[in-house]
C-alpha positions as CSV (number, residue, x, y, z in Angstrom):
1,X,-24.9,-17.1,9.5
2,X,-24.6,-20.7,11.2
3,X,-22.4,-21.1,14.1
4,X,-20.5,-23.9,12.0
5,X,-20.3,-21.7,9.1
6,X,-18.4,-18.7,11.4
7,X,-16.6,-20.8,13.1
8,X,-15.0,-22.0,9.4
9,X,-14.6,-18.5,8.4
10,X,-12.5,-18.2,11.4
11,X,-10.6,-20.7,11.0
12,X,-9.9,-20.3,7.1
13,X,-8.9,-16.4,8.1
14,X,-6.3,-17.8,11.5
15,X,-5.4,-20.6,9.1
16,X,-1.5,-19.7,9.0
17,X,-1.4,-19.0,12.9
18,X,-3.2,-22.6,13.7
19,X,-0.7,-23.9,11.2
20,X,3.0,-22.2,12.7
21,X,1.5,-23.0,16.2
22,X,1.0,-26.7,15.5
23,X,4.8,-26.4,13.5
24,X,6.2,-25.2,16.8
25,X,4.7,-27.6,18.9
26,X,6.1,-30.3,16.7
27,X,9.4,-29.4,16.7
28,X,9.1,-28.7,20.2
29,X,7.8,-32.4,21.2
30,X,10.8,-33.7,18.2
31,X,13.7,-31.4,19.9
32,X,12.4,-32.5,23.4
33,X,11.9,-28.7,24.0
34,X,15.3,-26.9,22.1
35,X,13.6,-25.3,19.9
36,X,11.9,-22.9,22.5
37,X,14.8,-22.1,24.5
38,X,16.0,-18.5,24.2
39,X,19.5,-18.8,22.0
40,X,17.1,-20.6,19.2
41,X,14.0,-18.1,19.1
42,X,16.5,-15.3,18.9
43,X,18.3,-17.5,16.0
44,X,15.0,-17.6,14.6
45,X,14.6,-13.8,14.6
46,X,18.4,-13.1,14.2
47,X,19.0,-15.5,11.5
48,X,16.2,-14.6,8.9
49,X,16.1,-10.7,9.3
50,X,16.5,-10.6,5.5
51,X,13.7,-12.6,4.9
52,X,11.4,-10.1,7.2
53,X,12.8,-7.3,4.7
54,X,12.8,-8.8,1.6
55,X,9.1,-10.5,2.1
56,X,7.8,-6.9,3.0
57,X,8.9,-5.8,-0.2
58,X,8.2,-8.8,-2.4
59,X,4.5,-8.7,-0.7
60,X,4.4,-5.3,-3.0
61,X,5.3,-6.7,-6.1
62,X,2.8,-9.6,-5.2
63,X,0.3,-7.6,-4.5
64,X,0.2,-6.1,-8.6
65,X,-1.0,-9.3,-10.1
66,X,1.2,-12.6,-8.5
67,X,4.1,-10.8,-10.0
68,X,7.7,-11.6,-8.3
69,X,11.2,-10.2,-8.3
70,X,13.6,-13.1,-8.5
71,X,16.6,-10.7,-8.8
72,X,16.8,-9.6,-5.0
73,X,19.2,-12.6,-4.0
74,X,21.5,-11.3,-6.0
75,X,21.2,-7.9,-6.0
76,X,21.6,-8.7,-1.8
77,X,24.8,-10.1,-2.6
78,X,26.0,-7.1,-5.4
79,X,25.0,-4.7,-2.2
80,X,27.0,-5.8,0.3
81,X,29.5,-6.7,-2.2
82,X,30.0,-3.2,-2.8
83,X,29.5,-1.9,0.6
84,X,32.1,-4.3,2.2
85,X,34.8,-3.1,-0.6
86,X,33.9,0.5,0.4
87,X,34.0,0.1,3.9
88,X,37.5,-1.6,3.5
89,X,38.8,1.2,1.3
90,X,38.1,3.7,4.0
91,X,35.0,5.7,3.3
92,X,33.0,6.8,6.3
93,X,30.3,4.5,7.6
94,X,27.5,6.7,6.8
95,X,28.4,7.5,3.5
96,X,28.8,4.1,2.9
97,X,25.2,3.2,3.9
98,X,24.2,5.6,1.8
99,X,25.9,4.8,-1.5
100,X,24.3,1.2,-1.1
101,X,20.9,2.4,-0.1
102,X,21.1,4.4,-3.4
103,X,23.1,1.9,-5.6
104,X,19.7,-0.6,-4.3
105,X,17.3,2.3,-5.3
106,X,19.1,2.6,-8.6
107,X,18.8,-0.7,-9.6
108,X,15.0,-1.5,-8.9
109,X,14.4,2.3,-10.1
110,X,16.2,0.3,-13.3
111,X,14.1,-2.5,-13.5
112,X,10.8,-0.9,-12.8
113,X,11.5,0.9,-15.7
114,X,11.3,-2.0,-17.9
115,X,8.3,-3.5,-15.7
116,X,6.2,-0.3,-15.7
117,X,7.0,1.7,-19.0
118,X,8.1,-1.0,-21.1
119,X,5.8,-3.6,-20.0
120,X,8.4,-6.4,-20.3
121,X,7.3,-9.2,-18.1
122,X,8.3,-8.9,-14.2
123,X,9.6,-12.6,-14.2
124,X,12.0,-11.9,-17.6
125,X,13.2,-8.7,-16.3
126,X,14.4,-9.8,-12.7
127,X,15.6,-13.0,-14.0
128,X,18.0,-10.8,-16.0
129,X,18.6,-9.1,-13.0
130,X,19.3,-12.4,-10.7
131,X,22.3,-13.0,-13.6
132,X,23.5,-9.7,-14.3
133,X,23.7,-8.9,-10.9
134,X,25.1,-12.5,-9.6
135,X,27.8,-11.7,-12.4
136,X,28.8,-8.6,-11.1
137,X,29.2,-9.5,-7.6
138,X,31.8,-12.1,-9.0
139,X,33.6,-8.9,-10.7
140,X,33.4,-6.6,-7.9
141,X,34.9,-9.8,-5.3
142,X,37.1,-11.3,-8.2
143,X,35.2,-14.6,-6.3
144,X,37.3,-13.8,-3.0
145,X,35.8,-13.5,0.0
146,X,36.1,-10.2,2.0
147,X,35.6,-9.4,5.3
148,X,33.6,-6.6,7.3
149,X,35.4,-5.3,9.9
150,X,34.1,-1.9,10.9
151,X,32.6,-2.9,14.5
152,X,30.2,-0.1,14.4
153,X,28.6,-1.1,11.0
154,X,28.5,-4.7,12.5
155,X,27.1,-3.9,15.3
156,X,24.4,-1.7,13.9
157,X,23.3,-4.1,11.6
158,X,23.4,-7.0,14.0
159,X,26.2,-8.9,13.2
160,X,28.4,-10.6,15.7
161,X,27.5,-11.7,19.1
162,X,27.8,-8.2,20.9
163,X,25.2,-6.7,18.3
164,X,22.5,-6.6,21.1
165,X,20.7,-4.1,22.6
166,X,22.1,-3.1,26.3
167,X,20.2,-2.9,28.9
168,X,19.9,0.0,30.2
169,X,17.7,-0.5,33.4
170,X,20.2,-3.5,34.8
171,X,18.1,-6.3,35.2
172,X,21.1,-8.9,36.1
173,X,20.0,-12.6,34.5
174,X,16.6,-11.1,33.1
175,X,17.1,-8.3,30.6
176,X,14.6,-5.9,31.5
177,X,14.6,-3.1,28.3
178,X,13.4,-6.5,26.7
179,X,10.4,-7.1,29.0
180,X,9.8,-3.1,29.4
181,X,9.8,-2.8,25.2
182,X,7.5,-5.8,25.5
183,X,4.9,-4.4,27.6
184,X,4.7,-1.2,25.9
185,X,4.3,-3.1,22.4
186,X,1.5,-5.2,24.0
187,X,-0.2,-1.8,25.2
188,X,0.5,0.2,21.9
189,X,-1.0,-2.7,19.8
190,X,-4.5,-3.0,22.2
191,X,-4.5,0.9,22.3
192,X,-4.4,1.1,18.2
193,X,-6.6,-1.5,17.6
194,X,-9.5,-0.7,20.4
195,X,-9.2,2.6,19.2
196,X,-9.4,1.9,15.8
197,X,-13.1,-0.2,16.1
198,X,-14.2,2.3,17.9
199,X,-13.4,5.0,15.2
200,X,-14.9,2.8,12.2
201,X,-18.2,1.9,14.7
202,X,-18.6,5.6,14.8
203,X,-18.4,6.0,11.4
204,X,-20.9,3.3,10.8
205,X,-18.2,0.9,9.1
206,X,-19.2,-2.6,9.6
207,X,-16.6,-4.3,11.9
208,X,-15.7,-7.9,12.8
209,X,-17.7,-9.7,16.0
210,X,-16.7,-8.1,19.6
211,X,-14.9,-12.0,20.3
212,X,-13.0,-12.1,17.1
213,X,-11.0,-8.8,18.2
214,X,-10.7,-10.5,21.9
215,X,-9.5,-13.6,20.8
216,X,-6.9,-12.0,17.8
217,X,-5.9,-9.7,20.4
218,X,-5.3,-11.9,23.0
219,X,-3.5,-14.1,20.7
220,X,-1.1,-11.4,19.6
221,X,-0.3,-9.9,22.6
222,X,0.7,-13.9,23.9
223,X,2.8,-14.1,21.3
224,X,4.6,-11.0,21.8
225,X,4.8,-11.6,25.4
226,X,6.6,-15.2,25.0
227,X,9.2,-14.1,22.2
228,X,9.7,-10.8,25.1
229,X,10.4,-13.1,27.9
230,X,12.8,-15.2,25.8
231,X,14.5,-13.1,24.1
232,X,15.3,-11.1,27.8
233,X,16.1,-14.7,29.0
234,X,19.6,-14.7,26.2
235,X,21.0,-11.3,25.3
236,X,17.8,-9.1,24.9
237,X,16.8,-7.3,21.7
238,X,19.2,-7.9,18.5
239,X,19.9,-4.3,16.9
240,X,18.4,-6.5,13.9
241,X,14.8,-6.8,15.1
242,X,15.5,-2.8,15.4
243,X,15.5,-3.3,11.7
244,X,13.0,-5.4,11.0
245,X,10.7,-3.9,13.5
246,X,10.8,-0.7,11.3
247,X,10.4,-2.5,8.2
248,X,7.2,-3.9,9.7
249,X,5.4,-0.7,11.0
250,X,6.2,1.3,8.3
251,X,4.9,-0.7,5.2
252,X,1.8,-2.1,7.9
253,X,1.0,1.6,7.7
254,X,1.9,2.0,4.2
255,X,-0.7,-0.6,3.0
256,X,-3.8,-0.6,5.1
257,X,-3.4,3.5,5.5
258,X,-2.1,5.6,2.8
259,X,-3.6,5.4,-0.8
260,X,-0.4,4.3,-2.5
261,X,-1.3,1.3,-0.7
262,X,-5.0,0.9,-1.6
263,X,-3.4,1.4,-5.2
264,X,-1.2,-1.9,-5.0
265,X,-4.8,-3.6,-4.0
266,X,-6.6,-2.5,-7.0
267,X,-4.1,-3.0,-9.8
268,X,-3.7,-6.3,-8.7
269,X,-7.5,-6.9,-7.7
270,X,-8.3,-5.4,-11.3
271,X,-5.6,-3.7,-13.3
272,X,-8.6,-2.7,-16.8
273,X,-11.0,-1.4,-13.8
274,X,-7.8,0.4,-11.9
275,X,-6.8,2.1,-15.1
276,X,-10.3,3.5,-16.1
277,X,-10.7,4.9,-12.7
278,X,-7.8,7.1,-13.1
279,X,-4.8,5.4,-11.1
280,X,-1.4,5.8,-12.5
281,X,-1.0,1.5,-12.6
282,X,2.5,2.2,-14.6
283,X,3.5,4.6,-11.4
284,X,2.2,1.5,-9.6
285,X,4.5,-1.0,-10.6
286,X,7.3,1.5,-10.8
287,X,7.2,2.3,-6.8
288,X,6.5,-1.6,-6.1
289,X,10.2,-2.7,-7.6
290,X,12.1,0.4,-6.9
291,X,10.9,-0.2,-3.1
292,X,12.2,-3.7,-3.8
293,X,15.9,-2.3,-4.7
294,X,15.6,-0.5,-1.7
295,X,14.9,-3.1,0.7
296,X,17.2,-5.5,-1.4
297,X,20.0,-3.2,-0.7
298,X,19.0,-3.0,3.4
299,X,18.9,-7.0,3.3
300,X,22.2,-6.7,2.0
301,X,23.6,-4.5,4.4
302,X,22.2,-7.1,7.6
303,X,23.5,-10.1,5.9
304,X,26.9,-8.7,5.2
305,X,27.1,-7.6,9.0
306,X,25.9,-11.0,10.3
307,X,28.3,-13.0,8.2
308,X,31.0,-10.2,8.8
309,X,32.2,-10.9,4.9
310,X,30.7,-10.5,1.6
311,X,31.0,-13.6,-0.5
312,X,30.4,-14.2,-4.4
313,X,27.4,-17.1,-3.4
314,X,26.0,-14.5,-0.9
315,X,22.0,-14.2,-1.2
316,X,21.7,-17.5,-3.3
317,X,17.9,-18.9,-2.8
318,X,16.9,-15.4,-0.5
319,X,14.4,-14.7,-3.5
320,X,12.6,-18.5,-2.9
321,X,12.6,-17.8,1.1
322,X,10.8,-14.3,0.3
323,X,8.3,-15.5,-1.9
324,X,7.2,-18.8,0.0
325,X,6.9,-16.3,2.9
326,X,4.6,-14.2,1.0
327,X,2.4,-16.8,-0.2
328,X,2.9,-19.1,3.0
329,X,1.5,-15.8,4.8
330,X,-1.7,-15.9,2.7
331,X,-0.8,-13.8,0.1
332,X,-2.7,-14.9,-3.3
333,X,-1.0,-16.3,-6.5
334,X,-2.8,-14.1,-8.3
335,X,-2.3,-10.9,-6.6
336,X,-4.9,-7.9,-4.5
337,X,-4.6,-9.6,-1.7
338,X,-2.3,-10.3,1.7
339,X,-0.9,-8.1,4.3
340,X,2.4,-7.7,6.0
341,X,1.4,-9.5,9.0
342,X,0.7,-12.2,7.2
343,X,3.8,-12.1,5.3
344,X,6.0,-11.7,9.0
345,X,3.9,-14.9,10.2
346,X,4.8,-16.7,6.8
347,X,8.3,-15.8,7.4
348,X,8.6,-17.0,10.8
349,X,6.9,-20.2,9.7
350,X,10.1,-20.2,7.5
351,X,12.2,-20.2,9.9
352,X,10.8,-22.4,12.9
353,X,11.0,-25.1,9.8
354,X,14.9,-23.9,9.0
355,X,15.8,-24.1,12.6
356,X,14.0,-27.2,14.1
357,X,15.0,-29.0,11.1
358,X,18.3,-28.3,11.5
359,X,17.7,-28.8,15.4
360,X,17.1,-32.8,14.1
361,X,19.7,-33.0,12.4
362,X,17.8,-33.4,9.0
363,X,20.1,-33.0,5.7
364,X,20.1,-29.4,3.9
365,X,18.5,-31.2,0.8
366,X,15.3,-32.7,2.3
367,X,15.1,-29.6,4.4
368,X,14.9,-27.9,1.0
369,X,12.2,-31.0,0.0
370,X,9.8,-29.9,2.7
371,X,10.2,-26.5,2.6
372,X,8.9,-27.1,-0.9
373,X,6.0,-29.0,0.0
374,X,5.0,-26.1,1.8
375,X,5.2,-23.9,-0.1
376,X,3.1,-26.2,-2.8
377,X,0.5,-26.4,0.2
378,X,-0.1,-22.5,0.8
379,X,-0.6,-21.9,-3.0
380,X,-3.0,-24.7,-3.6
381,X,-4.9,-23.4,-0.6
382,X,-5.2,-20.1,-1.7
383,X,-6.4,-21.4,-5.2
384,X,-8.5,-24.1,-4.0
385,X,-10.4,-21.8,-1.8
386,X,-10.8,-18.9,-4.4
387,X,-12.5,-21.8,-6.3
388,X,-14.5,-22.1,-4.0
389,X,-15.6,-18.6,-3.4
390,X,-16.1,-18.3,-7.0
């Protein structure tokens, strides 16, 4: 292989990271420099947790075929609609979390049913989710708004602007729990990965160039290291990157380790092929959107503790923001590929656009013009180079 060839096989594969590293310097030279101090990058994080959730789970339902769940904005809002109404009327916090943890399991365990067993189209069932759903939040409100205030719930779920982390080693002006959790994420993440080549060399797996590693892992652990040192530089860590940080390892593990995960691959690489080889694809598709109530329902519970109220127009255009993540983060239109990592950097993408738009002042509705351009851009990549390939 040529050294131009591998050098545009690296960048096609770092395509999204060249891209949301060129985004932040842009904004950064616009803002004269905002956008990278510490109260915005934990706005970034702070302000789209639900779109770190909600893209993990939507990268699922992706993953089957290109198929999407365009109820989760509402079933977001039905959630926390519910949860704040319990939480007013009394019932103990945990119970609470629980009800809407299984309320969200319910209602994707609902529509998966249809998805799976039925076969009804993925787009036809969650759109009748997104207005039965919208509807009932409406119903359960009677359109008023109502506000959250258990402080433990709220602080849990990061809303407010105590809802951070304390630090528990005192570092004064420098929060150093923040640059402490940093470190060891830095460490943990060369430890797995190192450890991980070595295992699949010993096995005689074929593995990516020595400098490829290097370079990905230097590039990771800088990025982790400057979101570390500004986030210690404002409050620390918000209890909602606790949240998403969870989110994030457990469905990275979930689909690059575990076979359920390797399932989601195939069915959407080949569903016919899948099928003859034994795999349960209706079992497939079931666990994809029930995983999505699930997460729907967590989303819900973050948003309702950040806004500290549930509102009728609550979740509106969360679906959009979770799907242009997906596919921003190089997930393919037509589903068996993408990974969570890509998805977080899609999502991040996301919101360095929100924020340094908003930063310069742009109006809401182009804001909403280029996020759609975008968008537009990631999926005629993906097809363009798969015709290519081809």
């Amino acid at each position: 292989m040529s050294t131009k060839t591998k050098i545009l096989n690296w960048v096609q594969k770092y395509t999204m990271i060249i891209i949301l590293l060129l985004v932040l310097s842009f904004f950064a030279f616009k803002t004269g420099g905002k956008i990278l101090l510490p109260q915005n990058i934990t706005n970034i994080i702070a302000q789209n947790a639900y779109v770190f959730v909600l893209a993990t789970g939507m990268l699922l339902c992706i993953l089957t075929g290109g198929n999407i769940d365009l109820s989760v904005g509402s079933v977001v809002c039905f959630v926390g609609a519910l949860g704040a109404v319990f939480l007013d009327k009394g019932m103990s916090m945990g119970l609470a979390i629980l009800v809407m943890l299984a309320i969200g399991l319910v209602i994707g365990a609902w529509q998966a049913f249809w998805i799976a067993y039925v076969r009804v189209p993925p787009f036809i069932t969650t759109l009748s989710g997104m207005l039965v759903f919208r509807g009932l939040s409406n119903v359960v409100l009677e359109g008023q708004t109502l506000s959250v205030t258990h402080e433990t719930f709220v602080r849990i779920f990061g809303g407010g602007a105590d809802c951070y982390v304390p630090d528990l080693l005192g570092g004064g002006g420098v929060n150093m729990l923040c640059l402490v959790v940093g470190a060891l994420a830095c460490l943990l993440y060369l430890f797995f990965t190192f450890k991980s080549r070595m295992s699949r060399v010993k096995k005689g797996y074929e593995v990516e160039a020595v400098y490829n590693t290097l370079i990905k892992s230097v590039l990771i652990v800088a990025v982790i290291l400057f979101f570390t040192v500004k986030l210690s530089q404002y409050k620390g860590i918000p209890t909602s990157l606790i949240w998403v940080a969870l989110v994030i390892l457990v469905y990275a593990y979930i689909t690059s380790k575990t076979t359920i995960g390797r399932h989601f691959y195939a069915v959407g690489g080949n569903e016919k092929a899948t099928k003859l080889s034994g795999i349960n694809t209706d079992r497939v598709y079931f666990i994809a959107y029930t995983n999505m109530g699930f997460l729907s329902a967590l989303a819900g519970m973050l948003t309702i503790a950040r806004m500290t109220s549930a509102q009728p127009t609550y979740g509106q255009n969360y679906e959009m923001d979770a799907i242009g993540s997906c596919f921003i983060g190089g997930a393919s239109a037509y589903g068996g590929v993408g990974t969570v990592p890509g998805v977080i950097i899609g999502a991040v993408l996301m919101g360095v656009i929100n924020i340094g738009m908003s930063i310069m002042g742009v109006d809401a509705n182009y804001q909403r013009v280029v996020k759609g351009l975008v968008l537009l851009a990631a999926v005629i990549f993906d097809v363009v180079s798969k015709r290519e390939k081809g």
